[in-house]
C-alpha positions in Angstrom: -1.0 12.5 -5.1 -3.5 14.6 -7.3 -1.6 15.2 -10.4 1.3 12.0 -10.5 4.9 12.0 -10.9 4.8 13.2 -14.6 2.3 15.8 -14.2 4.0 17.9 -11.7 6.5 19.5 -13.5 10.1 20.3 -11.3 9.3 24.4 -11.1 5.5 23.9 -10.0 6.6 21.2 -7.3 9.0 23.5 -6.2 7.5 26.3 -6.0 4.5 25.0 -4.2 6.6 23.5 -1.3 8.5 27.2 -1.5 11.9 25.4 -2.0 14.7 27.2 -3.9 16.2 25.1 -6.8 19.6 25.3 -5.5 18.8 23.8 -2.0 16.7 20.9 -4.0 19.9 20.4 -6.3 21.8 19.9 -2.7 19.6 17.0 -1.8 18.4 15.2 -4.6 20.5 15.2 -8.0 17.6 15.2 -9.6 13.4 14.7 -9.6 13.9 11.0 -10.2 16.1 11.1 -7.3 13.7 13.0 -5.4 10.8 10.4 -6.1 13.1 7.8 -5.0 13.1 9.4 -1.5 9.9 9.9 -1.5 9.3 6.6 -2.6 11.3 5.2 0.7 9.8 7.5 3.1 6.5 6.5 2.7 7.1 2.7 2.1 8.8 3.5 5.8 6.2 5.1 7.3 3.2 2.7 6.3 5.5 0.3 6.9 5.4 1.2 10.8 2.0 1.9 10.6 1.0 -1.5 9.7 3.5 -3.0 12.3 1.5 -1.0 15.0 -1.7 -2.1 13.5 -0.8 -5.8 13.1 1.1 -5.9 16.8 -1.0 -3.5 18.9 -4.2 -2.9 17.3 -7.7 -4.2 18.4 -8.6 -8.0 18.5 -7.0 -11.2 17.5 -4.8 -10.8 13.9 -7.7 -12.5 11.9 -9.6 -8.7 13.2 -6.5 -6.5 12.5 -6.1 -8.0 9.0 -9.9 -7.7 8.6 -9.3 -4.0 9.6 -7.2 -3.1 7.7 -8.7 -4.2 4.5 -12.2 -2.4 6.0 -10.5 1.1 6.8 -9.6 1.2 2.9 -13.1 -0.2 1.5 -14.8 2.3 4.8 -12.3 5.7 3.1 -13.4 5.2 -0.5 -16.5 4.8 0.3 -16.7 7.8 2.5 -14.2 10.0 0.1 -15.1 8.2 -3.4 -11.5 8.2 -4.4 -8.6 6.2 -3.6 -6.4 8.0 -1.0 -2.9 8.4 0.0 -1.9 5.2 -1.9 1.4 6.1 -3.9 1.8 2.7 -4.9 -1.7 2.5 -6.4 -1.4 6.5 -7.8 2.2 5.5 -9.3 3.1 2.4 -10.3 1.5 2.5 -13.6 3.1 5.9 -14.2 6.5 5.6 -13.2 7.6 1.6 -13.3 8.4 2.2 -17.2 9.9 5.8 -16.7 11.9 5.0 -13.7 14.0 2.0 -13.0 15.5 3.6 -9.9 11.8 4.3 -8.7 10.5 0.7 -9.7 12.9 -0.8 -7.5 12.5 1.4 -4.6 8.3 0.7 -4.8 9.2 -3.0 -5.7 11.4 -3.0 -2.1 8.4 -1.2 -0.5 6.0 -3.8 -1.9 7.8 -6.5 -0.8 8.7 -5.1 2.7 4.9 -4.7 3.2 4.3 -8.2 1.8 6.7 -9.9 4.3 4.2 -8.0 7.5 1.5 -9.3 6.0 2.9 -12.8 5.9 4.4 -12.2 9.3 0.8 -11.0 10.7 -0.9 -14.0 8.6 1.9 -16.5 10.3 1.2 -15.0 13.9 -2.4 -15.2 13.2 -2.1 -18.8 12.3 0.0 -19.7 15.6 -2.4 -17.6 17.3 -5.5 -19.6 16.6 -7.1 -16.9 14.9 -6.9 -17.2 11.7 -6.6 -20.7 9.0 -5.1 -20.8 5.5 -3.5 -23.6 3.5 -0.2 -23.1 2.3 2.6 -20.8 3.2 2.0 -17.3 4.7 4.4 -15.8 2.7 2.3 -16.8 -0.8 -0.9 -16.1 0.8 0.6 -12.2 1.5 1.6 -11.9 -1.8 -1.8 -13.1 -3.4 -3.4 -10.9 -0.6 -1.3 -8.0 -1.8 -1.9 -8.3 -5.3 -5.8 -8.8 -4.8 -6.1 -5.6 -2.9 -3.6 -3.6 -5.4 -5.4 -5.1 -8.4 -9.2 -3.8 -6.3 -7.9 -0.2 -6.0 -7.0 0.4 -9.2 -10.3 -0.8 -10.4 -11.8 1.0 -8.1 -9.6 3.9 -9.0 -10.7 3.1 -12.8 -14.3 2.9 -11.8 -14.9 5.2 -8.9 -17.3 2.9 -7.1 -16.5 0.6 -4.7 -17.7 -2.8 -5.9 -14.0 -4.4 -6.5 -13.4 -3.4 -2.8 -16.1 -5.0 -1.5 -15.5 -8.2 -3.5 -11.6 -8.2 -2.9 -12.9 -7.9 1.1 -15.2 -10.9 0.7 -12.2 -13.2 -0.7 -10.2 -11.7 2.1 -12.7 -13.0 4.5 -12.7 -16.4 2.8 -9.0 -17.0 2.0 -7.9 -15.6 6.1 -11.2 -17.9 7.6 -11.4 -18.4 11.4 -10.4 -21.9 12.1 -13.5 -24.6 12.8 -14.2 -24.2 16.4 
């Protein structure tokens, strides 16, 4: 997370975790295979994190959207850096390097797209929230608004493009007219 894919070179990584080469060579043929796995695991993981968010967390789906746009904008602001985001720490970095590791963050990206749209759609049944068009394009512009924020905020280290992608959050996912 602090140094990239690239910057950490095979020897330090495995040294630091105190793994011996051999028992690395009998899981992963190789770093790029390793990053793929890694790749998967956490695209799993925040994956069912979001589900719990969108399905069990507090208030309508309009709120749990809302929130989880927030608890990003709330942890820069509180840490000043962009956090535990490997799709916004690697993409740049390893989508020319790795074709294996593209496509496994390009599967992740779409998996997490498709809850979005899913959460958007259940928000839409559920009165909660209003949006023209199809959920599914909606996540995707949603998705790409927030990637695109984070890396500027990543670029800039202040929080403005947060704040502004959270306003057009607010706007494109309105409550419907009462």
């Amino acid at each position: 997370m602090h140094r990239g894919f690239t910057g950490m070179g095979l020897s330090e990584l495995l040294k630091t975790a105190e793994v011996p080469k051999g028992s690395f060579y009998h899981y992963f043929r190789s770093k790029e295979a390793f990053g793929v796995a890694m790749l998967e695991r956490y695209f799993e993981d925040y994956h069912q994190r979001l589900t719990v968010h969108f399905t069990h967390g507090e208030g309508n789906y309009r709120d749990r959207l809302l929130a989880y746009y927030q608890h990003t904008l709330t942890q820069f602001i509180e840490q000043g850096i962009i956090s535990g985001c490997l799709t916004v720490k690697l993409t740049a970095e390893v989508c020319d390097l790795s074709e294996a590791m593209r496509a496994e963050m390009n599967k992740g990206a779409q998996r997490i797209t498709a809850l979005l749209a899913q959460a958007l759609e259940d928000g839409r049944t559920e009165g909660s929230l209003a949006f023209d068009g199809h959920a599914a394009e909606l996540a995707q512009v949603l998705y790409s608004l927030w990637l695109g924020a984070n890396l500027q905020a990543k670029m800039s280290r202040c929080a403005t493009a947060l704040e502004s992608a959270l306003a057009h959050v607010r706007t494109l996912i309105t409550a419907p007219a009462a």
